[in-house]
Phi, psi and omega in degrees: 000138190267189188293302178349311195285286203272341156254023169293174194265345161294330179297303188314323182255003149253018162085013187330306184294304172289011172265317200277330178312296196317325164295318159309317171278025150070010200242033167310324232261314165281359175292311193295315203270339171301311186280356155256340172285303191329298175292352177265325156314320168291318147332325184284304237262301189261031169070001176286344173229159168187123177236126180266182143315163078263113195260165202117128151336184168254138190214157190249191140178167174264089178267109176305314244223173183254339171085257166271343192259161177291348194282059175275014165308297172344303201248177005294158183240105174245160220202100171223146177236158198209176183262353148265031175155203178227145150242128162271155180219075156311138178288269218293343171282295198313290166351270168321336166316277151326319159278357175270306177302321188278336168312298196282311181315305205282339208265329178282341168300318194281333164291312194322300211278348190262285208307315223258339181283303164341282196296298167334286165327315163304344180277309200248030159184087165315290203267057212262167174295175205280325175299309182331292194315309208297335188272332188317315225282308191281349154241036140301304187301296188340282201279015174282283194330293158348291193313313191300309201258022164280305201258315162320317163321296197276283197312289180339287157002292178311299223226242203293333166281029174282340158296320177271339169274344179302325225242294156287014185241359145096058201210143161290161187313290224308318161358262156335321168295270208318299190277030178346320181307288191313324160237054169264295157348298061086271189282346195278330176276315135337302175286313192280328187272023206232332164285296183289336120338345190242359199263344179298278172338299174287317152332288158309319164258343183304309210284359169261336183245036157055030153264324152298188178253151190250149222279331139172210184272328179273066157279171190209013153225163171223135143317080193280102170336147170249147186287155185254116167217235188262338189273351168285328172268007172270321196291320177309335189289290199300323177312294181349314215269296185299354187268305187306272176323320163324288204283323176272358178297300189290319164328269244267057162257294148004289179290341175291344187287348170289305175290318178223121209290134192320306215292338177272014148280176180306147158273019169278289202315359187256328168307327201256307159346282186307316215226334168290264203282329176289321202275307201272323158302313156303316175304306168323281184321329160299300167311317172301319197249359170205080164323305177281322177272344170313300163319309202266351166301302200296326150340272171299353188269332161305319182294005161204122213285326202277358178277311196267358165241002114348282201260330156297312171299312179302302154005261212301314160344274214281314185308307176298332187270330152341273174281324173252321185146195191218156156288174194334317206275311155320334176276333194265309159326055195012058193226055177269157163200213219300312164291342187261357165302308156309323184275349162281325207290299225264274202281008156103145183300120177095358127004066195042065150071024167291142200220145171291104163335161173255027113205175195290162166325140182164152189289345188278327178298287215293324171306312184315284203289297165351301197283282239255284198284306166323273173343270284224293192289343189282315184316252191001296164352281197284011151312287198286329187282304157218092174311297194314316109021262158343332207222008194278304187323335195276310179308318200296320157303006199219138175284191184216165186250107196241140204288129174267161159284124178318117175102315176261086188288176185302135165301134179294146165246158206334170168267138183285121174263135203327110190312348189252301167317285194112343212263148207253176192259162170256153216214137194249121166283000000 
């Protein structure tokens, strides 16, 4: 496979790299069965399976249609019962189901086999060079931080944290009960950007800690680890922070859409979609999961004014109507932030541009205007305002790449032994 080939932006968003570890390892076949315990859990859990009494044959059937009810996300709908239970199969749950489980399945094979490679190595070259230690230290953290938002997340989601996703996407449980699709949605955008960090992750680290295939010998850089010192667990916290925020920041344009219907909305309220939660949300995510080419767009997008102040002003927009807030006219079309909720909460409704927060005083509130408006919208700010800045705190987390002399590659460091086997390859001096 050439370089060309494995950094594309398609390999990238289907993951190329965590499907051939699992392949190269041999681990399909535990890929499989982590995605079906996943998915018959999940099934147990939203009630799609359930076992019972049922008296009666056993009967299958096809519901087309929603009849009355609103939920038409549900159908067609299949529905077979036996005398030991039911399986219900909603079309848009099933979906999700299937795509969650393949989700979770790849993402939990693949923390095993980097940990179980990880430990090995360390075992049969204590004292390898100092980048061995430093990728040892750091993707242990990496993938707990994965793992908690492939599986935890998504079960959470599922079952008792329909409170907690209400609360950050800014909307109620019943809601959120009712209006199901979104966290079927929901859960399918967690596992992919939970994938795609790790898939991030090997890309970078497979050729050092010899789980990729390697690009070859006339390489002309080696690849330098960033040290873990204080200023590496402040740039982790804040990607860690822009990621969390981002993906449910960008959901909850989504949950407005349950309360307030797209095609009827204002086109201030499409303005406040678009440029509150889409524009300042993708950007979080970008900057978390790709620090260095985010730098070098905006680099290069400086260098032409009639480009970078276009797209630096919409930034500086939507980050200032955030974090301080919109006038009268604008607040009350729904094209609000942190100041005029506050100017409801002290001076009262219709006030200087007051607009009602989506809950009452309450630490979830308190959480709101903190993560989201403060975080997020001040990030956006310091983009536009001064990026190179904005973004230095992320470099402190990304290795850098340092020039071999042409004709001298990189010294090898011990050989990686088979995640499945254990046994290291033998290496000729």
């Amino acid at each position: 496979m050439t370089g060309p080939q494995r950094d594309s932006a398609l390999s990238l968003l289907t993951f190329r790299e965590v499907r051939g570890f699992i392949r190269r390892s041999h681990c399909i076949a535990m890929t499989v069965f982590f995605g079906l315990l996943y998915g018959l859990g999940s099934m147990v859990l939203g009630g799609m399976l359930v076992f019972t009494q049922v008296p009666g044959p056993s009967s299958a059937s096809l519901i087309w249609s929603a009849g009355s009810s609103a939920q038409t996300w549900n159908y067609p709908a299949f529905v077979f019962t036996a005398p030991w239970g039911y399986v219900v199969l909603p079309f848009l749950a099933t979906i999700v189901t299937i795509l969650v489980s393949a989700g979770v399945a790849m993402g939990t094979s693949v923390a095993i086999l980097l940990t179980v490679t990880l430990l090995r190595r360390r075992r049969l070259a204590p004292s390898g060079p100092t980048s061995l230690g430093t990728a040892a230290g750091l993707t242990p953290a990496m993938l707990a931080l994965l793992t908690l938002g492939a599986c935890c997340g998504t079960t959470a989601a599922a079952t008792a944290g329909i409170g907690v996703v209400a609360q950050i996407t800014g909307t109620s449980a019943d809601n959120l009960l009712f209006n199901n699709w979104f966290l079927g949605l929901f859960q399918v955008a967690v596992v992919w950007i939970a994938l795609l960090a790790q898939e991030l992750l090997l890309r970078v680290y497979g050729d050092l800690i010899g789980v990729r295939p390697t690009v070859g010998p006339d390489a002309t850089a080696a690849f330098r680890p960033p040290r873990f010192d204080r200023r590496f667990a402040v740039g982790a916290l804040v990607r860690a922070a822009l990621l969390v925020g981002g993906v449910t920041w960008a959901l909850a344009m989504l949950v407005a859409w349950t309360t307030s219907p797209p095609g009827s909305a204002s086109p201030t309220v499409w303005a406040s979609w678009l440029l509150q939660y889409e524009l300042v949300g993708f950007l979080a995510i970008l900057a978390a999961l790709f620090p260095e080419a985010l730098g070098r767009a905006l680099a290069r997008l400086s260098g032409s004014r009639l480009a970078a102040y276009p797209v630096r002003g919409l930034l500086l927009l939507a980050g200032l109507s955030l974090a301080v807030g919109t006038p009268a006219p604008l607040a009350g079309a729904g094209f609000e932030g942190l100041g005029n909720e506050i100017v409801f909460l002290t001076a009262g409704a219709g006030a200087w541009g007051a607009a009602a927060p989506v809950f009452g005083m309450s630490a979830a509130l308190l959480l709101r205007w903190l993560f989201d408006y403060v975080f997020l919208g001040g990030f956006a700010i310091a983009v536009a305002l001064v990026p190179d800045r904005a973004l230095a705190p992320l470099g402190w987390t990304v290795g850098t790449f340092a020039a071999v002399p042409a004709g001298r590659p990189a010294a090898p460091g011990p050989p990686a032994p088979d995640p499945v086997a254990g046994v290291a390859p033998s290496s000729s001096r």
